[in-house]
C-alpha positions as CSV (number, residue, x, y, z in Angstrom):
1,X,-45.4,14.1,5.0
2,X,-43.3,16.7,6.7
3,X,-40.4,18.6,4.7
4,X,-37.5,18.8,6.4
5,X,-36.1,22.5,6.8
6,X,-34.1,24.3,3.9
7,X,-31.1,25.2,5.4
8,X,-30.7,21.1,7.1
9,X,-28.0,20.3,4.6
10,X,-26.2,23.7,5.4
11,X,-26.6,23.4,8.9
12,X,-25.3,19.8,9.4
13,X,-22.1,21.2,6.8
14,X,-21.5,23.6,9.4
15,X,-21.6,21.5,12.5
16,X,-19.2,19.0,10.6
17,X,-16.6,21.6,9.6
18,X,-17.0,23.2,13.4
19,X,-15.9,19.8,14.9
20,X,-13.8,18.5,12.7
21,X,-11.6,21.3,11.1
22,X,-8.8,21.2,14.0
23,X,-8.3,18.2,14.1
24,X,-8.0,17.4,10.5
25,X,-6.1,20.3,9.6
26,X,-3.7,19.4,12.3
27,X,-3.7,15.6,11.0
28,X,-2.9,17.7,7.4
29,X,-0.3,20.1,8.6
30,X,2.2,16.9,9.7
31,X,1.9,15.9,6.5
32,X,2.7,18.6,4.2
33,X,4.2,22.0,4.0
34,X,2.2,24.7,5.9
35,X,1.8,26.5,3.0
36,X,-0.3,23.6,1.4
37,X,-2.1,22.7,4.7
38,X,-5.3,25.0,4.2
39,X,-6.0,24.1,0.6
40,X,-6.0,20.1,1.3
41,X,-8.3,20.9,4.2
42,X,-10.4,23.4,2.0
43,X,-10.7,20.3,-0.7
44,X,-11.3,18.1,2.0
45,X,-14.1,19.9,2.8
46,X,-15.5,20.7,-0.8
47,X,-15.1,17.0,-1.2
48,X,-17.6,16.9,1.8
49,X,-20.2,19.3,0.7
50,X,-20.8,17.3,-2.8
51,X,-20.8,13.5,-0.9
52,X,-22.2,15.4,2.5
53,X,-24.6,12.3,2.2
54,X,-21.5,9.6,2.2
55,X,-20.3,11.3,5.5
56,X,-20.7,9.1,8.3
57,X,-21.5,10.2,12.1
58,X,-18.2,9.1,13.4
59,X,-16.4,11.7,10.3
60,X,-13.0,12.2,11.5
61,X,-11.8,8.7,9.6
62,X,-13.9,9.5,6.6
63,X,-12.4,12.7,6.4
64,X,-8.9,12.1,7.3
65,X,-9.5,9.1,4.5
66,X,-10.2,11.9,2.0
67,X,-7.7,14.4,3.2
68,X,-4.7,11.3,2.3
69,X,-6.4,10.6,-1.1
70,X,-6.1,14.2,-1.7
71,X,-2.7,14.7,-0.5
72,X,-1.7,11.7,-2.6
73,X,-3.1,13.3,-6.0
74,X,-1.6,16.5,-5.5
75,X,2.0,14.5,-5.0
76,X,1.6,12.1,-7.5
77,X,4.6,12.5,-10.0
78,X,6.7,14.2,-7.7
79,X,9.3,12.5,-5.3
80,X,7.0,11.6,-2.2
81,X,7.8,14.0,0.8
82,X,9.2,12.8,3.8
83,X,6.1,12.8,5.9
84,X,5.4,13.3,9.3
85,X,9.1,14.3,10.4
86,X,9.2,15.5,14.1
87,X,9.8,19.5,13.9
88,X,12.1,20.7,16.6
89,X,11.3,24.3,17.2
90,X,13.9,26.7,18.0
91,X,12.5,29.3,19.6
92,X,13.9,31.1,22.8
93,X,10.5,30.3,24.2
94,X,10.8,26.8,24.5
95,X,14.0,27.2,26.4
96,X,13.7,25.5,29.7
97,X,17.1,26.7,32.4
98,X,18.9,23.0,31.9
99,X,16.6,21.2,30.4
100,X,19.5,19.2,29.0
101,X,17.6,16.0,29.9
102,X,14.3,16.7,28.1
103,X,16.6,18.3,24.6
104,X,18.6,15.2,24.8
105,X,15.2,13.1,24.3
106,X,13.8,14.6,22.2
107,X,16.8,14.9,19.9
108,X,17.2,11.4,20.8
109,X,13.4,10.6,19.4
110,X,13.6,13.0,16.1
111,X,16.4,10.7,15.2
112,X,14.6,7.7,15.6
113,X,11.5,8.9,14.1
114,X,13.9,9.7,10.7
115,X,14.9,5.9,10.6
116,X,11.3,5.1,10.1
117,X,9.8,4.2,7.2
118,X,7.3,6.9,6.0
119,X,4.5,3.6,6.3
120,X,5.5,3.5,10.2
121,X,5.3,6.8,10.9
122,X,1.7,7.0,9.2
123,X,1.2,4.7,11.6
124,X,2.1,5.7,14.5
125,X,1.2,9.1,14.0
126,X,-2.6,8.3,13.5
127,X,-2.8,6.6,17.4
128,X,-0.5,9.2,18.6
129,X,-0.4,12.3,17.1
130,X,-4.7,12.3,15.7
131,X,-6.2,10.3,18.5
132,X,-7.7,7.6,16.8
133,X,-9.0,4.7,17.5
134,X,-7.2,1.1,15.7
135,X,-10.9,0.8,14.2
136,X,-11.0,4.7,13.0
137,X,-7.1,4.5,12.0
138,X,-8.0,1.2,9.6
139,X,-11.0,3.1,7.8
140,X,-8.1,6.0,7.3
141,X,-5.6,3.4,5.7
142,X,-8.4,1.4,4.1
143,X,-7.5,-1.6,5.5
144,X,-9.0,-4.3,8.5
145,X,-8.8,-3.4,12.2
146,X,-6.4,-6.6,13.1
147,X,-4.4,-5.6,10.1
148,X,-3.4,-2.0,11.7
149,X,-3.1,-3.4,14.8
150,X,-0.2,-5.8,13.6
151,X,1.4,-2.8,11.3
152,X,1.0,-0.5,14.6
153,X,2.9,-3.2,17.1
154,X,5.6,-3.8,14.4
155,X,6.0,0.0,14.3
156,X,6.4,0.5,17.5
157,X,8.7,-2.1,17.9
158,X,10.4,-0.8,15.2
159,X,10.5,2.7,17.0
160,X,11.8,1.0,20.5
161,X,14.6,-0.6,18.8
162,X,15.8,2.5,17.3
163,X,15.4,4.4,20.7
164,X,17.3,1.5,22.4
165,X,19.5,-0.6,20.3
166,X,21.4,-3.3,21.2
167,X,24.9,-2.9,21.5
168,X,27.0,-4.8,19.1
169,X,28.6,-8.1,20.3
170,X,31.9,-8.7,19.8
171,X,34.0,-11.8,20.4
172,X,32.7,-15.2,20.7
173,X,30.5,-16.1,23.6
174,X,32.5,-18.5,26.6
């Protein structure tokens, strides 16, 4: 019988956190202040260590998984945050000479992403903003694959509509 090398457990802790912190602390950093970002992520990842043998290959689900679980204990009790609200930066960098267009849009979307229900923009934000799959995004919301898929249409319906409403009728129709 051969014994696997000491340091395997460290080793394969490593490689996880070296592909997968980015993306989750991005996926954590929409979610919650900046200031609270790195310790979610740093109990995300302590979380990992002790279960490192519940960790899937495929992690990013499992992880974003733990990082929402986490998030949601340290909010319980308080009045839930508004999550995942569209930041609109102001900085003289982003300036573009009339790029009245592209403002207008985007102004345009940050208002329709505030008439979202924080459930929609979960949504949403796990296909568009973390890259996952409807599979991966299900495991995150602990739910079934045709299940997220119907949420995720319904959201984006949802979004279209508020992007384009229809204008209001009046009169009776001839």
């Amino acid at each position: 019988m051969r014994e696997s090398p000491p340091d395997t457990r460290e080793d394969r802790f490593r490689d996880l956190h070296r592909r997968t912190y980015p993306d989750l602390l991005r996926f954590v950093e929409r979610r919650v202040p900046p200031a609270e970002a790195e310790d979610v992520v740093s109990s995300v990842y302590l979380t990992a260590w002790r279960r490192l043998g519940d960790v899937p290959d495929d992690a990013r689900p499992w992880l974003f998984a733990v990082a929402r679980k986490t998030m949601a204990n340290q909010t319980r009790g308080l009045r839930r945050r508004r999550a995942l609200d569209v930041r609109i930066a102001s900085s003289s960098d982003d300036l573009v000479p009339d790029g009245s267009a592209e403002v207008a849009a985007r102004l345009d979307l940050a208002r329709a992403w505030r008439t979202l229900s924080a459930a929609d923009r979960e949504v949403l934000a796990l296909v568009a903003f973390d890259g996952l799959t409807a599979e991966q995004a299900a495991t995150v919301l602990r739910c079934r694959r045709t299940t997220f898929a119907m949420r995720l249409k319904r959201a984006r319906q949802r979004l279209d509509q508020a992007l384009n409403p229809m204008p209001e009728r009046t009169g009776a129709r001839t």
